[in-house]
Each structure stands twice: as C-alpha cells, then as structure tokens.
C-alpha positions as CSV (number, residue, x, y, z in Angstrom):
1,X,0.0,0.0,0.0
2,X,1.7,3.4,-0.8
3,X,2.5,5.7,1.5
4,X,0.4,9.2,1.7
5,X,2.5,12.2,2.3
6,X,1.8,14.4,4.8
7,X,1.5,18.2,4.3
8,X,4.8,18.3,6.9
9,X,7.0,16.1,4.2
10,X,5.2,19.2,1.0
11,X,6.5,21.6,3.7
12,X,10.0,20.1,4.2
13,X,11.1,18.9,1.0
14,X,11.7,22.9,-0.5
15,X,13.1,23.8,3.1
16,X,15.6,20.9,2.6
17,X,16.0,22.1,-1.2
18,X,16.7,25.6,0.1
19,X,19.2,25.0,3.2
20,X,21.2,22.9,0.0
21,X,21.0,25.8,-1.8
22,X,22.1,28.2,0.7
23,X,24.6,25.9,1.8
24,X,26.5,25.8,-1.4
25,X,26.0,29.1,-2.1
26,X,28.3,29.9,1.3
27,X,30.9,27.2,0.3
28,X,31.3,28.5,-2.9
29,X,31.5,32.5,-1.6
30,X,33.7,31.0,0.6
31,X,35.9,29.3,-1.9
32,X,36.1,32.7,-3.9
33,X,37.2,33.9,-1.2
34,X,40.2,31.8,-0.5
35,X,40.8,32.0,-4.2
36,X,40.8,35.7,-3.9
37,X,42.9,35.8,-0.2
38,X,45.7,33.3,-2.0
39,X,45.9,35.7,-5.5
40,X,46.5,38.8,-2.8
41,X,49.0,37.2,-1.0
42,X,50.8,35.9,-3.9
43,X,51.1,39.2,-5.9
44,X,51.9,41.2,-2.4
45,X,54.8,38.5,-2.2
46,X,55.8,38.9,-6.1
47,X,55.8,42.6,-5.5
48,X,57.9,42.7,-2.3
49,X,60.6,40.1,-4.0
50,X,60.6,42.7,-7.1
51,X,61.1,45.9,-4.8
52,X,63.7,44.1,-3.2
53,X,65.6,43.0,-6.4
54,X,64.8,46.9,-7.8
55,X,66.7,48.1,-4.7
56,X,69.8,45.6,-5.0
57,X,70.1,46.9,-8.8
58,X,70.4,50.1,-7.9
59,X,72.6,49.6,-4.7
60,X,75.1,47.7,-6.9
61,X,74.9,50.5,-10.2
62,X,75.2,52.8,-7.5
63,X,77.9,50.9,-5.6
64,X,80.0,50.6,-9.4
65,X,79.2,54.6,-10.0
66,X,81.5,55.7,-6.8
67,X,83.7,53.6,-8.0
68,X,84.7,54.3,-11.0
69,X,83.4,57.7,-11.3
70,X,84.8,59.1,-8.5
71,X,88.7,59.2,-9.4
72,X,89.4,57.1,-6.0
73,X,92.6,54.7,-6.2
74,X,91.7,51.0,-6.9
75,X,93.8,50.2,-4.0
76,X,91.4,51.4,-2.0
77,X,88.1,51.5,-3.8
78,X,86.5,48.2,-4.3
79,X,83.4,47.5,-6.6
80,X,80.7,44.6,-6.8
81,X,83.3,42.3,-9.0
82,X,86.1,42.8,-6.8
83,X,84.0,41.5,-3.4
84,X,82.7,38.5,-5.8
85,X,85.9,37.3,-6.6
86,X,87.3,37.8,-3.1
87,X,84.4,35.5,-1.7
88,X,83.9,33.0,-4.5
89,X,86.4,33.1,-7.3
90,X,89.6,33.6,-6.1
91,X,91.7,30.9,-4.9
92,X,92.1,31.4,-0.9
93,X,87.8,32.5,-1.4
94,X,87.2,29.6,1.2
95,X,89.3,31.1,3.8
96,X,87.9,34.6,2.8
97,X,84.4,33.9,3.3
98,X,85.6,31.6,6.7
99,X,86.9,34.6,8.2
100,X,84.2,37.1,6.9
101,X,80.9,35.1,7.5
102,X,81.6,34.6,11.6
103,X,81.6,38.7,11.6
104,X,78.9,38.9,9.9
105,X,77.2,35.9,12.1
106,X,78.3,38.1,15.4
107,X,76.6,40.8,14.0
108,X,73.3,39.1,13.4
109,X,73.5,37.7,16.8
110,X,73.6,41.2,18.2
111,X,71.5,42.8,15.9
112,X,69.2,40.5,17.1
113,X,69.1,40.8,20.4
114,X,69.0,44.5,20.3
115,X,66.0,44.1,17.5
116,X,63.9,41.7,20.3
117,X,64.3,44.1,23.1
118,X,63.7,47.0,21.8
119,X,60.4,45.5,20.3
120,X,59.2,44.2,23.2
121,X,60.0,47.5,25.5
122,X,58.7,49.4,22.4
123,X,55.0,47.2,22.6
124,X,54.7,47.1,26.4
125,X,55.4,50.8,26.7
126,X,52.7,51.6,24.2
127,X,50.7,49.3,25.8
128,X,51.1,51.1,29.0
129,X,50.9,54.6,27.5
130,X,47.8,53.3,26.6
131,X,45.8,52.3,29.4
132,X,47.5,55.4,31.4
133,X,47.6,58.5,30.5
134,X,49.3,59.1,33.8
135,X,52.2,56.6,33.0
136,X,52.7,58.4,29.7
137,X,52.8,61.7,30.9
138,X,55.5,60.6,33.2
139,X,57.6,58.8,31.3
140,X,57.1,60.3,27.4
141,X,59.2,63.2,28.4
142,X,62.1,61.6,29.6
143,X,61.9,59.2,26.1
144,X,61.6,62.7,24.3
145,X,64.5,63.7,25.8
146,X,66.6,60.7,25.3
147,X,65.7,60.9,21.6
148,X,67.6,64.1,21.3
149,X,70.8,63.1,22.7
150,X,73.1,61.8,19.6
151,X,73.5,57.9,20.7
152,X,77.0,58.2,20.3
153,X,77.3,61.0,23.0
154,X,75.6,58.8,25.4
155,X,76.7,55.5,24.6
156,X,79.8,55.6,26.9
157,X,77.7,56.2,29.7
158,X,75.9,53.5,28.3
159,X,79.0,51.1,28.2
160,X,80.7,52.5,31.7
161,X,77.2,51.6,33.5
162,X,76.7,48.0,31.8
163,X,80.5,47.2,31.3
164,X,82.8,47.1,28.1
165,X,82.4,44.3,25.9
166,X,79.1,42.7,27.6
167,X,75.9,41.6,26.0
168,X,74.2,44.3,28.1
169,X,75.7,47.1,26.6
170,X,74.8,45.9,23.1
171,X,71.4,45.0,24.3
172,X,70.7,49.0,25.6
173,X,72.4,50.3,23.0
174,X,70.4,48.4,20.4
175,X,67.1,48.9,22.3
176,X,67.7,52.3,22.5
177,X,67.8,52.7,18.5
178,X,64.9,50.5,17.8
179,X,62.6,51.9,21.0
180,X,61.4,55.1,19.3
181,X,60.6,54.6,16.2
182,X,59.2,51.3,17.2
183,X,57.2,53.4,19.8
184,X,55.8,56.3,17.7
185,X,54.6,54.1,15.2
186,X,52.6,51.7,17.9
187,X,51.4,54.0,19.6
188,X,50.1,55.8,16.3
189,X,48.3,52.5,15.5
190,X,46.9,52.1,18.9
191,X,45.5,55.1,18.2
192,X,43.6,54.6,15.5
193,X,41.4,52.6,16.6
194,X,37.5,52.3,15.1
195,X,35.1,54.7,17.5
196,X,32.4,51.9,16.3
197,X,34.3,49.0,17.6
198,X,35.0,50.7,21.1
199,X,31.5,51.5,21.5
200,X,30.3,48.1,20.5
201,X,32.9,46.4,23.2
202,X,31.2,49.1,25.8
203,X,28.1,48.3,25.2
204,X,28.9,44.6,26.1
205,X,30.6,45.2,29.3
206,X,34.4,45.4,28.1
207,X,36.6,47.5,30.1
208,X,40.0,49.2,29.2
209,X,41.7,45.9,28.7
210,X,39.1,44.0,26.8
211,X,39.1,46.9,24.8
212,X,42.9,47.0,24.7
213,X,42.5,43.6,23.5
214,X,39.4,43.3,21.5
215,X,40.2,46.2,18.9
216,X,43.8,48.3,19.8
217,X,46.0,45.5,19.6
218,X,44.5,43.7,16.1
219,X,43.7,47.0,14.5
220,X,47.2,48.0,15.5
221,X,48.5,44.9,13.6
222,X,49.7,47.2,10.1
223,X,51.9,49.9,12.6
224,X,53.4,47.3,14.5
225,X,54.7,45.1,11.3
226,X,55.8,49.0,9.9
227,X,57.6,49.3,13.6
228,X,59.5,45.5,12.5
229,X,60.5,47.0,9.3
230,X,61.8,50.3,10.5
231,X,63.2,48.6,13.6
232,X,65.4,46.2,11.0
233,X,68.1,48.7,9.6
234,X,68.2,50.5,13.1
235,X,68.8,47.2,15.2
236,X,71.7,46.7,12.6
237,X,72.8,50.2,13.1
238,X,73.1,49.7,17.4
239,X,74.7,46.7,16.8
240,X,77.5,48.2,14.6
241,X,77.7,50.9,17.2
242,X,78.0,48.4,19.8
243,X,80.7,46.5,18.4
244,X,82.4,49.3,17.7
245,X,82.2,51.0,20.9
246,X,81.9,48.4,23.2
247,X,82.9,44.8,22.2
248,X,84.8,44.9,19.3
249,X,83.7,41.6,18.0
250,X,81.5,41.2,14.7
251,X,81.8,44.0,11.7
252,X,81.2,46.9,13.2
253,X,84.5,46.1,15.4
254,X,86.6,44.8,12.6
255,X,85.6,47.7,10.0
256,X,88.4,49.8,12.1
257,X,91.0,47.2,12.2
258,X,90.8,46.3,8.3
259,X,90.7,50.0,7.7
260,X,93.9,50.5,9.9
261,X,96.0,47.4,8.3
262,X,94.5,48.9,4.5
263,X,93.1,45.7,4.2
264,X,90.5,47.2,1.6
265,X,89.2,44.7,-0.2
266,X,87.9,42.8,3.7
267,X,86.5,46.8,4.8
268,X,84.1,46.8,1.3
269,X,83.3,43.2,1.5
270,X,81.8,43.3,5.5
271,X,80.2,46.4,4.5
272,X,79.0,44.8,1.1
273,X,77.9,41.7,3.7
274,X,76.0,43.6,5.9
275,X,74.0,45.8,3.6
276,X,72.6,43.0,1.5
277,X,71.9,41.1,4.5
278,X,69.7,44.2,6.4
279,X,68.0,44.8,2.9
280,X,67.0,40.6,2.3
281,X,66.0,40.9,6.6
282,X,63.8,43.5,6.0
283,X,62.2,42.1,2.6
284,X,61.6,39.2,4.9
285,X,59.8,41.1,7.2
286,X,57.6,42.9,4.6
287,X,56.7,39.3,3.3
288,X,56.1,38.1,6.6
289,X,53.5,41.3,7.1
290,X,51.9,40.6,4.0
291,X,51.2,37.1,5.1
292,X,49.7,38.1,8.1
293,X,47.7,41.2,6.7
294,X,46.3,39.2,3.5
295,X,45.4,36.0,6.1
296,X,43.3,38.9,8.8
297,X,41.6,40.9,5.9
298,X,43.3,43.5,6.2
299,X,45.6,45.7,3.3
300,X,48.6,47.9,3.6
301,X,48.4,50.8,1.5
302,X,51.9,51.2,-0.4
C-alpha cells in the first residue's frame, strides 16, 4: 500500500532544497574567497621580492658609479666584482668567506638581540601609554628627551654603567635605537582605533583591557609590522655601534681594524655583507607582514 504524504513532508522537502542551496551558495563564496585571499598574497609577495631585487640593482649600479666615477685609487676602492671574486672566485675565497661570514654571524646575533628588546619595550610601553595617561605623561618626556641626545654622545655612559664588551651594553644600545621609532609608530596605530568598535565592546561590558584587546591591539596589527620594518636597519645600526664602541667583536669592530691594516678589499666586502643582508631581513619582514595582513583581511596601503 503506498504511502500518503503528509502536508509536513510538501513543507519540508523545498526547506531541505533551500538549506542545499544556501549551503552551497556559502561554500562557494567561501571558496572565492580563499581564491581571492591566496591571489592577494601571492602578488603582495611577487611585488615585495621585485622591490627588493629593484633596490639591490640600484645599490650595486650605484655601488660601481662611486667607483669608478669618483677618481678614488683602486687600491682602495672596491666594486661589486672585486667583493665576488674575493668571496667565490679567487683561490684562498674559502678562507675569505671563513673569516668574513663569523663577523657577519656576530653581527646578526647582536643585531638580534638588540632588535627583540627594543620590540618588546617598544609594545609594552605603548601598551602602558595606553591604558595610562598618567604613566605616559611621566615617562614620554624623559623618552623625548633621550631621543635628542646623539646615541654616540651617550653610549659611553651607556658602556661605563653596563660594562665594556658585555651583552648588556649591546642590548641597551640596540634597544635604544629601535625603541622610538618602534614606539611612535605603535602607539600611532593604537590610536587609530574604530570609534564603532569601542563603543560596540562598551556596550557589552568590556573594560580598558578587553578593549585594549578586543580592537587596539589587532587593528594596530599594520603599525606594529611597519615598527619590525623600521626597527630592521636601526637594530643593525646599534649593533655596529656596539661592536664598535663596546665589544669589538662582529663587523662593526673589525671595519676599524681592516681599515687600519688597508686591508681594503675585507673593509668593502663586510660592509657589502651587511648591507645586502639588512636589505633581504627587511624584505623578509615585509613578506612576513603581507602574510599576516592578507590572512586577517586587512591591506597595507603602499
């Protein structure tokens, strides 16, 4: 005997058809989507990897220009061909880049360390400056003031509190360099927060931090990867000034002693080293922002 259907089964057959429907129609939006996020992220990456190769050209064109436009002796000028053959063609080029790539490793190391710190203090002092405007009207003065003095007039005080030659006196001197920048551009992007969006986290019952956490911090996201980029070259820069100064280890204390025993060719080669090396760190660091940005939504405007 057949079955009769029921007015419920007429009802729930086009409900089914429909929730299909609509149900496709949001995986396939949100296949576009994916398709659109991974296109975004690839021509951001295409276009940082071009900038960066435009800006090695012209270092190197430039590099050749001063050279051999400048009427400096070849004993002492050294262009783009004479580092390559040092490093890679001649015969002792082993030993060459032995000796030349633990500087430059040294030099990293520091640059590193002074990078870290001075993000971190940079972040936590926004964040403070934030919540307080008590805390930053105590302490933004004195980091006004310490941005005027020229680094190197204070960096002996610097290395006569912390010691000569110790990893805290390349630390401070290499927070020191990356903290204001780092902080002036944080604190812009904490700033710029959506009115909308605080209001929306009030009217739920967020405080200061939830809002802090909720909306300043992610919509900060774009200032603090421009902080990371500005912060690269400047953590580089403290750590030259460090070794210099203070330790005398990595390039920045070796660039005196190869300029003292006219060892030329080693002078242009650590600084050749260390240029291409800050310009591929901070390439990686615009990549690594474009990642983040294209994966969240959001878009840098460049």
């Amino acid at each position: 005997m057949a079955r009769k259907h029921s007015p419920i089964d007429t009802v729930s057959a086009p409900q089914d058809r429909t929730v299909q429907v609509a149900l496709a129609a949001e995986a396939a939006a949100q296949a576009r989507l994916r398709v659109d996020r991974r296109r975004a992220l690839s021509k951001a990456i295409l276009r940082s990897l071009g900038n960066a190769a435009i800006t090695l050209i012209v270092l190197v064109a430039l590099w050749q220009a001063v050279v051999s436009f400048t009427g400096i002796s070849p004993y002492i000028a050294k262009g783009p061909l004479d580092v390559w053959d040092f490093l890679f063609v001649s015969e002792d080029a082993a030993e060459h880049r032995a000796a030349m790539f633990p500087l430059v490793g040294q030099t990293l190391a520091d640059s590193t360390l002074g990078f870290v710190v001075g993000m971190v203090v940079a972040l936590v002092f926004a964040v403070l400056f934030n919540l307080s405007k008590s805390v930053e009207a105590g302490v933004m003065p004195l980091v006004l003031l310490l941005r005027t003095i020229p680094l190197v007039a204070i960096a002996p005080v610097i290395i006569l509190i912390t010691g000569r030659g110790t990893t805290a006196s390349v630390a401070v001197i290499g927070t020191i360099v990356v903290l204001f920048p780092a902080l002036a551009n944080i604190l812009f992007g904490l700033s710029r927060s959506s009115q909308q969006s605080l209001d929306v986290v009030h009217v739920f019952g967020g405080g200061r931090l939830m809002t802090l956490r909720k909306v300043n911090l992610p919509g900060a996201l774009p200032s603090v990867f421009a902080a990371a980029r500005v912060s690269v070259p400047g953590a580089v820069t403290g750590a030259l000034l460090a070794e210099w100064l203070s330790t005398g280890q990595g390039i920045g204390g070796s660039i005196l002693k190869f300029n003292a025993q006219a060892q030329f060719t080693q002078l242009w080669t650590s600084i050749a080293l260390i240029t291409v090396i800050t310009l591929l760190l901070y390439n990686i660091v615009q990549v690594a922002e474009n990642i983040v940005l294209t994966r969240m939504g959001m878009t840098t405007a460049r």
